[in-house]
LOGU-82051 format. One record per residue (C-alpha): residue number from 1; residue in one letter; x, y, z. Coordinates in nm, 4 decimals. Example, Ala and Ser with C-alpha at 12.3 -4.5 7.8 and 13.67 -1.06 7.14 Angstrom:
residues 2
<nulum pos="1" code="A" X="1.2300" Y="-0.4500" Z="0.7800"/>
<nulum pos="2" code="S" X="1.3670" Y="-0.1060" Z="0.7140"/>
END
This chain:
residues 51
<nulum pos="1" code="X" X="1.3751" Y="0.7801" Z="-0.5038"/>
<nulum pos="2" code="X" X="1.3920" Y="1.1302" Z="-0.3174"/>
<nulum pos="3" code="X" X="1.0327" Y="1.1851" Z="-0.1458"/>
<nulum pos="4" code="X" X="1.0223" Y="1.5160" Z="-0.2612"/>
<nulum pos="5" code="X" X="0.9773" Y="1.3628" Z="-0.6620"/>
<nulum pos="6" code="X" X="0.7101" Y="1.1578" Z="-0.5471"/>
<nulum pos="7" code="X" X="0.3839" Y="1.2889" Z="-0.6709"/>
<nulum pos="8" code="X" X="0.0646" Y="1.2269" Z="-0.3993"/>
<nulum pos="9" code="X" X="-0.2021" Y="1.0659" Z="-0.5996"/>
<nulum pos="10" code="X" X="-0.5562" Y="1.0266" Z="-0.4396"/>
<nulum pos="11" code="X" X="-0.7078" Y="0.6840" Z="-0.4031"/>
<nulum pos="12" code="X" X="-1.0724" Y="0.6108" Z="-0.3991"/>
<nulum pos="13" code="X" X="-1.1706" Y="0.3150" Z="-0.1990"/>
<nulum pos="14" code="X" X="-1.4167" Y="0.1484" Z="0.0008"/>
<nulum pos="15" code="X" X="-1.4557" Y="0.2670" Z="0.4064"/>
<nulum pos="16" code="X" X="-1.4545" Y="-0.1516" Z="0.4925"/>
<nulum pos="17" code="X" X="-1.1154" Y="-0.1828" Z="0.2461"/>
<nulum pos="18" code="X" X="-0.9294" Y="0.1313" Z="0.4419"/>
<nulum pos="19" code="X" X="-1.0275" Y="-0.0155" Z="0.7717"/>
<nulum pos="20" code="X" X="-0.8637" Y="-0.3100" Z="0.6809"/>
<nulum pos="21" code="X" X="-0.5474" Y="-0.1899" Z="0.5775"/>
<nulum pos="22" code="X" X="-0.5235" Y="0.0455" Z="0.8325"/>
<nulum pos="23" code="X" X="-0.5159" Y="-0.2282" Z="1.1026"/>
<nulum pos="24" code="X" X="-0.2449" Y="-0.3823" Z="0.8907"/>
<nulum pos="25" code="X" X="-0.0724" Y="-0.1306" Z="0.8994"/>
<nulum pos="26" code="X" X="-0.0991" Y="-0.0878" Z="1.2690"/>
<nulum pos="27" code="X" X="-0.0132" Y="-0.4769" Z="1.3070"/>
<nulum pos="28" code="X" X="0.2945" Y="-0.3916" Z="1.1015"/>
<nulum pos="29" code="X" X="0.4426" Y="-0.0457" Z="1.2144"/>
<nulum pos="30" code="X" X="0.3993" Y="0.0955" Z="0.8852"/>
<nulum pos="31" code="X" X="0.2091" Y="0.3945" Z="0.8397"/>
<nulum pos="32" code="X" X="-0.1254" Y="0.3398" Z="0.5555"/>
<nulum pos="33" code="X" X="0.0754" Y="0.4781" Z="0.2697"/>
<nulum pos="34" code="X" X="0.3609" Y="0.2579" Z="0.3699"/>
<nulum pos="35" code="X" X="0.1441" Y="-0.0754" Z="0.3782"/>
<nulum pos="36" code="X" X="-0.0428" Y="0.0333" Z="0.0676"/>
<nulum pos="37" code="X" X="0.2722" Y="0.0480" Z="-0.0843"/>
<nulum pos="38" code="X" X="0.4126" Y="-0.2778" Z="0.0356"/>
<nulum pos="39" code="X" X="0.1060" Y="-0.4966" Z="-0.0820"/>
<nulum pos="40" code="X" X="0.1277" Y="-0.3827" Z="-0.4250"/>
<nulum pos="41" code="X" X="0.4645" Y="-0.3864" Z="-0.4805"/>
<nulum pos="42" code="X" X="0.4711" Y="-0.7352" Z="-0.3643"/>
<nulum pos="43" code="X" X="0.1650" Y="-0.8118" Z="-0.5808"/>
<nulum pos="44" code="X" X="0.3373" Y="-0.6682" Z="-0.8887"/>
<nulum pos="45" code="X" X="0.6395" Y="-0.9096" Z="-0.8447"/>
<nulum pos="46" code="X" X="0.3979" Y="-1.2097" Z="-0.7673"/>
<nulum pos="47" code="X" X="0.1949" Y="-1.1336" Z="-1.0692"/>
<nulum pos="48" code="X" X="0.5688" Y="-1.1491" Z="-1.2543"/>
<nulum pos="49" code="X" X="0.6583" Y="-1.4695" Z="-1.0843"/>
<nulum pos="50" code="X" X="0.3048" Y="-1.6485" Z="-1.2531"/>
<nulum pos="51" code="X" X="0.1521" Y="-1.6425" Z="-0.9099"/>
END
């Protein structure tokens, strides 16, 4: 999908939660969008697998 169609969308969430991700995403190389992205893609296809 070309960037340029991707729509931003603004996320409310808790300081403690952001923190979190943000040093995953550090630990990872990915930027916050990136990781955000990542975990719930990969919870969407868990959820599909029954997990």
């Amino acid at each position: 999908m070309e960037l340029k169609a991707v729509k931003p969308y603004s996320l409310r969430m808790q300081p403690d939660l952001k923190e979190m991700l943000q040093l995953l995403a550090k630990e990872n190389g990915r930027s916050l969008n990136s990781e955000m992205i990542q975990r719930l893609k990969e919870s969407v296809k868990n959820e599909r697998r029954g997990q």
